[in-house]
Structures are given as structure tokens and as C-alpha cells.
C-alpha positions in Angstrom: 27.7 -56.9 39.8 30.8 -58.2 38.7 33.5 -56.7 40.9 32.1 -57.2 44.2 34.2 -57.1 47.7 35.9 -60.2 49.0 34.5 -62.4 51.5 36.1 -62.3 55.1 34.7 -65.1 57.0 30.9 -66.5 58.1 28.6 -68.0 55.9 27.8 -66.5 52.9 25.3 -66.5 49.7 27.9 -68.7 48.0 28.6 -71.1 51.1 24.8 -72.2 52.3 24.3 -72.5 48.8 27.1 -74.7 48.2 26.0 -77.0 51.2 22.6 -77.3 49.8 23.7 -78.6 46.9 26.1 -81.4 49.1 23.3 -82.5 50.8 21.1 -82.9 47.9 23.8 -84.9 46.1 24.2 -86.9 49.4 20.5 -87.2 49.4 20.6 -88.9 46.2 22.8 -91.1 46.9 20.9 -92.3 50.0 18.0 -92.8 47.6 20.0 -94.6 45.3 21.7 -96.8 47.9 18.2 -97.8 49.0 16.8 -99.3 45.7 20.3 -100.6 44.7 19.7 -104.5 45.3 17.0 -104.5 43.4 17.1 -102.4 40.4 18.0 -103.6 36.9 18.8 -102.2 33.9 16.5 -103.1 30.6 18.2 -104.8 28.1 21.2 -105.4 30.0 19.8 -107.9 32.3 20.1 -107.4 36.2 23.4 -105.1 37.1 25.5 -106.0 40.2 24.0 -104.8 43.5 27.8 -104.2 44.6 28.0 -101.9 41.3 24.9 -99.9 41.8 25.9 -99.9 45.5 29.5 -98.2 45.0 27.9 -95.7 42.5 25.4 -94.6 45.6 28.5 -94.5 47.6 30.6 -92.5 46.0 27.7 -90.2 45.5 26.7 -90.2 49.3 31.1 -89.2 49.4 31.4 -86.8 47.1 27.8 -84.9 48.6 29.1 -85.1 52.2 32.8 -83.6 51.0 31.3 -81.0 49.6 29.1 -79.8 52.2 31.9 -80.1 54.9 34.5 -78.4 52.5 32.2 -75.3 52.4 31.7 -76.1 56.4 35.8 -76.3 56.4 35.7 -72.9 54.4 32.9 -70.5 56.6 34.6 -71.9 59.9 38.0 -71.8 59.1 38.6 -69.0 56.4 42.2 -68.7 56.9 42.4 -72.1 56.0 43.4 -71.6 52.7 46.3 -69.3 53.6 48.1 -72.2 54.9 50.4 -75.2 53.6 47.7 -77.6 52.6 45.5 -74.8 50.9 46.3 -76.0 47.6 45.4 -79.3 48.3 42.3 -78.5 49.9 41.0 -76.4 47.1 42.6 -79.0 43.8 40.2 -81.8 45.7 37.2 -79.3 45.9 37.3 -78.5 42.4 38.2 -82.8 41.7 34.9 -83.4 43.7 33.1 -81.1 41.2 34.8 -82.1 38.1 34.0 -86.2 39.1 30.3 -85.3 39.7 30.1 -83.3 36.2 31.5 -86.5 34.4 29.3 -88.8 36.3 26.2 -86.7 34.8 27.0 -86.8 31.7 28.3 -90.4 31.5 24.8 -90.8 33.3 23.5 -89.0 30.1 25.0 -90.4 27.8 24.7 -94.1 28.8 20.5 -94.1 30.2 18.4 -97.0 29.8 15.0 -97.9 31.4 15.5 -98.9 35.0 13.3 -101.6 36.7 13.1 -101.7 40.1 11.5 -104.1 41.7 8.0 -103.8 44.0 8.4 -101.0 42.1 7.8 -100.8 38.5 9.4 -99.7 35.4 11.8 -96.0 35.4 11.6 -94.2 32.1 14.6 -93.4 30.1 13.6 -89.6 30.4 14.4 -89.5 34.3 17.2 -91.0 34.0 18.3 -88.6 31.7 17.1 -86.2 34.1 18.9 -87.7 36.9 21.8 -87.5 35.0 20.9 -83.2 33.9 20.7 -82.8 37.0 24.0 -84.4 38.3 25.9 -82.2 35.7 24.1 -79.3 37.0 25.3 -79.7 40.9 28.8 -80.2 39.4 29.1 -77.3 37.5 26.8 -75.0 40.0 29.2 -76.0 42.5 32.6 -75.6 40.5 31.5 -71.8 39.9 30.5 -71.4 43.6 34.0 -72.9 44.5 35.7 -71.0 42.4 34.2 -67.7 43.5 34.1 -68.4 47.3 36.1 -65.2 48.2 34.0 -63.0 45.9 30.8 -62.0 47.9 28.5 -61.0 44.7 26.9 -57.4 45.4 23.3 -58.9 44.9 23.1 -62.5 46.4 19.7 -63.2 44.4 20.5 -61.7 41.2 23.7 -63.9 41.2 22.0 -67.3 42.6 19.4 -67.3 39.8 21.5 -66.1 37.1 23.7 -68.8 37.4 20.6 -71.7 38.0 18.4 -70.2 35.2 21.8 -70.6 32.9 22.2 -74.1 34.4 18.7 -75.4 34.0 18.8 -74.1 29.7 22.4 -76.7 30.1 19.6 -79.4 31.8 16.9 -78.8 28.8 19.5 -78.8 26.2 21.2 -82.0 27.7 18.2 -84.1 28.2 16.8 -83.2 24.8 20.1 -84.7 24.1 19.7 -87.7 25.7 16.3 -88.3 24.4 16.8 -87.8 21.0 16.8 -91.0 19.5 13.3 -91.5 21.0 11.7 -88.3 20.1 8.5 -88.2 18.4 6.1 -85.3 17.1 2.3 -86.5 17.4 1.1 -85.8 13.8 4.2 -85.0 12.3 5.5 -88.7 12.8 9.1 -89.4 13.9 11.4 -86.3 12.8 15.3 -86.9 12.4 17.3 -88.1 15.9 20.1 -85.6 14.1 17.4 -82.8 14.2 16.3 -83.0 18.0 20.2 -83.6 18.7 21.2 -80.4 17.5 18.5 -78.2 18.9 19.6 -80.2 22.2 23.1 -78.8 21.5 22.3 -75.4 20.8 20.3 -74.7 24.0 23.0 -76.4 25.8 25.9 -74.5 24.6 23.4 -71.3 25.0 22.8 -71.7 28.6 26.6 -72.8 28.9 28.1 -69.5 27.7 25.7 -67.6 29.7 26.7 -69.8 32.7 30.6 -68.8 31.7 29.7 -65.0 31.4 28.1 -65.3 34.2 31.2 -66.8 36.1 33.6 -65.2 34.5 33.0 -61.5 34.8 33.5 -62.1 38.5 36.2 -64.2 38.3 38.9 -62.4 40.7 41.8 -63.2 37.6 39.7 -62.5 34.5 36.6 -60.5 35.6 38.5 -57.1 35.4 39.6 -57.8 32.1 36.2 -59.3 30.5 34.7 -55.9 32.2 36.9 -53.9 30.6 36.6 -55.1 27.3 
């Protein structure tokens, strides 16, 4: 599965699913554009509509530059054997890198959201939001980064790499919830504890997810296979 034949032109396994995941981040950001003037942030008081609204921007951005990239790419395929083919491709890969660290600054910094005619948003899906962010990044970095690889089984490739992601998503928002984990009839067990078993499952699903990337990488996936 890992040497696979290049990619000529057209639409690939790699490309629609690239675009999919553009428009869901675009989606998102719709959504979150939506409920920005009136959503605040518990414990912190209200949070600046123009804040909330630039966040859902630069999401709504980021999706829509990534689904016309991969557009850019299927059209055009000899696009990136001209002068601005570098550039092209370093702001692909800056567009995945940015929504990566938005997930797990997302992660990282959750609190209960209240929106209002609304009601109260639990920590966990924001944590979740914030998974899931990281996911689409990363997805999309390995799809980017393997455009001109066409995998030798489209399916077996695709869920490989989402099944690796989604053990990442587990492992982060166990993470993320950690300080508010409790065991019914075992009481509260130690933040550290749930922390690390966050960790683990997160760094498992993350070297499957570079295994899985990296034996078809066109630079080291000859080398990995012959080892």
C-alpha cells in the first residue's frame, strides 16, 4: 500500500476528501459566525463580539482556502511545476499548521460557553470542537502532503488515517477534561491519572497516524519500507 503510482491530474481519493474537510471547517465557521454576538464565556464575563467574530472568520478563510487549493490542484495539476509552486504549497501546509494550533489552543484554553436564547455549552464540546479542529488540520497536512501519491486502496488509506485521527481526538479530549473527571463510586481519581491515559492514547493514535503517512511519503516511504 505504501508505494503507490503518482497522481496525474482529476480528482482524486485524496483531493474530494481534502475539500470535504474545507467545507466542514468553513461550515463551522458559518455556525460560529452566527452565535458570535451573543455568546459568552463562563467565568470570564461576556467576550467581544468583534473577537468571537474574527475567530469565525478566519475559520470561514482558512476552510474556503483549502477547498479551492485542492480545487487549484485537480484543475490545474501542472500548477506546481511552475514559479509560484513553492508558494502555493508553503501556504497550504501554513493553512493546516494554523488550524492544528487553533485546536489545540481551543483545547487547551475551554470553558463553558453561554449563548444566549440558547442555554448553557458544556466544557466537554468545546473540547470536542477543539479535537476536532486538530483533527481537520492534521488529516489535511497528510493529504497535502501526499497529493501526488494516489494510494493503491483509496478506502483502506482514508480510514486508516481517520481511525488514527479519531484515537488523537479521544486522547485529546480526555485531556482536556481531565481536571473534571469523576468515576461514579470510586469518587474523584487523580487529574494527573486521567491526564496521562489522555496522553498515551494520544501519542498512540499519533504514531500510527505518522506510520501511516510516512510509509508513503514520496522522500521517506522507500526507506521506512525497506527497513
Amino acid at each position: 500500500m505504501g508505494k503507490g503510482v503518482r497522481a496525474t491530474k482529476g480528482y482524486s481519493s485524496r483531493t474530494i476528501l481534502g475539500m470535504l474537510l474545507g467545507w466542514a471547517l468553513a461550515f463551522e465557521g458559518f455556525f460560529a459566525l452566527s452565535i458570535s454576538n451573543s455568546a459568552s464565556i463562563e467565568g470570564l464575563g461576556g467576550i467581544k463580539a468583534s473577537t468571537f467574530s474574527l475567530a469565525s472568520t478566519q475559520l470561514i478563510v482558512l476552510g474556503a482556502f483549502i477547498s479551492i487549493a485542492w480545487i487549484i490542484k485537480a484543475t490545474f495539476p501542472k500548477i506546481e511545476n511552475r514559479t509560484g509552486r513553492i508558494l502555493f504549497s508553503l501556504l497550504a501546509y501554513f493553512g493546516a499548521i494554523l488550524i492544528i494550533i487553533e485546536g489545540l489552543a481551543i483545547v487547551s484554553l475551554a470553558g463553558d460557553v453561554v449563548i444566549t436564547d440558547f442555554g448553557l455549552v458544556s466544557k466537554i464540546y468545546i473540547v470536542l470542537t477543539g479535537a476536532q479542529l486538530f483533527a481537520i488540520g492534521l488529516l489535511n497536512l497528510r493529504l497535502w502532503r501526499l497529493r501526488n501519491i494516489q494510494p493503491t486502496n483509496w478506502l483502506v488509506d482514508s480510514i486508516g488515517s481517520i481511525a488514527a485521527s479519531l484515537l488523537m481526538v479521544d486522547g485529546l479530549s480526555i485531556i482536556g477534561m481531565a481536571a473534571y473527571t469523576k468515576i461514579e463510586g470510586l469518587g474523584g481519581i487523580l487529574e494527573q491519572t486521567v491526564f496521562i491515559a489522555g496522553l498515551q492514547l494520544f501519542i498512540i493514535g499519533m504514531l500510527i497516524f505518522l506510520l501511516w503517512t510516512i510509509i508513503q511519503d514520496p522522500l521517506l516511504g522507500k526507506r521506512i519500507g525497506t527497513i
